[in-house]
C-alpha positions in Angstrom: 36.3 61.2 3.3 37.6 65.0 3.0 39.4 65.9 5.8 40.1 70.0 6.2 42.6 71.3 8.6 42.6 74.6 10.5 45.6 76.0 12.9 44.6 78.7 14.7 48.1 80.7 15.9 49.8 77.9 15.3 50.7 75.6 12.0 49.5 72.0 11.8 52.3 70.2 11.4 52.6 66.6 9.7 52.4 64.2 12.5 49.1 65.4 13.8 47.8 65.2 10.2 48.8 61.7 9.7 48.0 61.2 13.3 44.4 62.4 12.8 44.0 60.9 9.6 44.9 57.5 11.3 42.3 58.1 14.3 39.7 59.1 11.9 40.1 55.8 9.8 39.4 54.3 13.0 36.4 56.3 13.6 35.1 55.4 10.4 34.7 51.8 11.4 32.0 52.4 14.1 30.6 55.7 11.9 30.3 54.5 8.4 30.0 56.6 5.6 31.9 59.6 7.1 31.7 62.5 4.1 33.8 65.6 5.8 35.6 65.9 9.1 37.2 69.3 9.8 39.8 69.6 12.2 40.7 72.7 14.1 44.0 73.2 16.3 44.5 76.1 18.7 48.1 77.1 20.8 46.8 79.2 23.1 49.6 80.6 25.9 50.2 76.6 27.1 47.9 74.7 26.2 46.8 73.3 23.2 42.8 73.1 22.5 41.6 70.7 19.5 38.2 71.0 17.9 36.9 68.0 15.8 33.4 67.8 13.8 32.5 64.9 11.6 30.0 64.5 9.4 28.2 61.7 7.9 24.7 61.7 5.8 22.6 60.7 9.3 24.7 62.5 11.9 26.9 65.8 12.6 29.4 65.3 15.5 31.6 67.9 17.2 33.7 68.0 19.9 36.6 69.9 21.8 39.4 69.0 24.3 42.2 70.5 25.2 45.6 69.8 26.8 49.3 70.7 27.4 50.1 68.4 24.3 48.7 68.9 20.8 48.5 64.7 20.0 47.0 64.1 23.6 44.3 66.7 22.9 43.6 65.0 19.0 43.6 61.8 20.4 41.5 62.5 23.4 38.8 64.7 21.3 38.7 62.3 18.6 37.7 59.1 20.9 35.2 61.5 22.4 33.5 61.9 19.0 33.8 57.7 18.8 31.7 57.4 22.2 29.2 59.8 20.7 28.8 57.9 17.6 28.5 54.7 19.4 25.8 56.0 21.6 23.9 57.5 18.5 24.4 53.9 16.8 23.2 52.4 19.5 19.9 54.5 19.5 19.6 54.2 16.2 19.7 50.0 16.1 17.1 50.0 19.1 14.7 52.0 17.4 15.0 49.2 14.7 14.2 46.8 17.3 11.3 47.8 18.5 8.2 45.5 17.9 5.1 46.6 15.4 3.8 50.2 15.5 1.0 50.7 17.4 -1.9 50.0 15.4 -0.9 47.0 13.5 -1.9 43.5 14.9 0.9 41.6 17.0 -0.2 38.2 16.0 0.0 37.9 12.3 -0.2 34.8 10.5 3.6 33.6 10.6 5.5 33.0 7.3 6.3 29.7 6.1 9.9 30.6 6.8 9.3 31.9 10.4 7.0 28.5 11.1 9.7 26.1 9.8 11.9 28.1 12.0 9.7 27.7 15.0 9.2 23.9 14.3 13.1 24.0 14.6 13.6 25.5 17.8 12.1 25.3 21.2 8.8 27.4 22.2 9.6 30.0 24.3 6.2 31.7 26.6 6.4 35.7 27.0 4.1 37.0 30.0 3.2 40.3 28.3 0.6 41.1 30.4 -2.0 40.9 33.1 -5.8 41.1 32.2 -8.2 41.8 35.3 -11.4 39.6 34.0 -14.0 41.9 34.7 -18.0 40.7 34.4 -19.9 41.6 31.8 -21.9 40.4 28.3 -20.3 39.7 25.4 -21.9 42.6 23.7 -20.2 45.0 26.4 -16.6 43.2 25.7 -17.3 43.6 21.5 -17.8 47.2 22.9 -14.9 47.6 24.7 -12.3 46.0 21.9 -13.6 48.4 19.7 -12.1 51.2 21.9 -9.0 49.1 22.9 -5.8 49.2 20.9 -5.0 45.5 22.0 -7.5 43.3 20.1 -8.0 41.3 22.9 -10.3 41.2 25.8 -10.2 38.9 28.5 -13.9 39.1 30.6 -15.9 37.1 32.7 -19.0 36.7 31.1 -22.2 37.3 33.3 -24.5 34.8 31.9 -22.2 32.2 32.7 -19.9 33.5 35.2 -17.0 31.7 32.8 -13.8 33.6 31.6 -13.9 34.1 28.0 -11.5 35.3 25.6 -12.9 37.9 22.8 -10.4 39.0 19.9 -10.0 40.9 16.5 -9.7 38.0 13.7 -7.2 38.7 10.8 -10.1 38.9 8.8 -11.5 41.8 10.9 -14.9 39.8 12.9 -14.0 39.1 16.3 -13.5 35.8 17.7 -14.9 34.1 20.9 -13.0 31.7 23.0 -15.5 30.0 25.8 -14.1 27.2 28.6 -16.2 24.2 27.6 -18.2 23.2 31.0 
């Protein structure tokens, strides 16, 4: 990491460099892969404003603080730049845990690793959601999954007034699921 210092009317002294380099060690715990941070101290009359940006191949933080003490300000501006890179992290790892794209099946055909897994540990159910079983003929519900996103219709079918189960097969046909009388 390259850090650059900048003293505007006043002169960085030697303790807030080894005091900033020590925060921004720190930093790079939570914000890895930090390439250039540039630190900017300002006097101005009686207070003393610090400016910190960091920058790292995914993100570019900045931020400013100032105070009637040069280390309170570095330290305070330099914790704000932690909770920003935190928050971004955090974005960043629930993006990655969001389920399939739309578009792609949810019920593939598990790995062998993923059913050993599951032979392992307890089933778990997930209510995903509600389907209002509407009447109608099979050849209306093939109609509607080809419009639907889901893959899955859930109908009451109106030659036998049953509820049925229609669904996209891996294989791309569609499967039928009928209560047996």
């Amino acid at each position: 990491m390259r850090i650059e210092y900048t003293g505007r009317q006043t002169e960085v002294a030697p303790e807030l460099r080894a005091l900033a380099e020590k925060k921004l060690k720190k930093l790079e715990r939570v914000l890895h892969g930090i390439t250039d941070a540039h630190v900017v101290l300002a006097a101005d009359k009686h207070r003393q404003i610090a400016e910190v940006s960091v920058r790292s191949p995914h993100l570019v933080l900045a931020a400013t603080e100032e105070s009637g003490d040069p280390g309170v300000a570095l330290t305070t501006v330099i914790d704000k730049i932690a909770r920003q890179a935190q928050r971004q992290m955090g974005k960043r790892q629930e993006r990655k845990r969001r389920g399939p794209a739309r578009g792609t099946p949810a019920w593939n055909a598990p790995s062998v690793a993923v059913r050993e897994k599951r032979a392992e540990s307890p089933t778990r159910i997930f209510r995903s959601r509600r389907f209002v079983a509407k009447p109608m003929t099979v050849e209306e519900a093939a109609l509607e999954i080809e419009g639907s996103a889901h893959g899955l219709v859930v109908f009451r079918n109106a030659g036998t007034e049953q509820v049925s189960v229609l669904y996209r097969r891996q294989d791309g046909h569609l499967g039928l699921i009928e209560p047996e009388a």
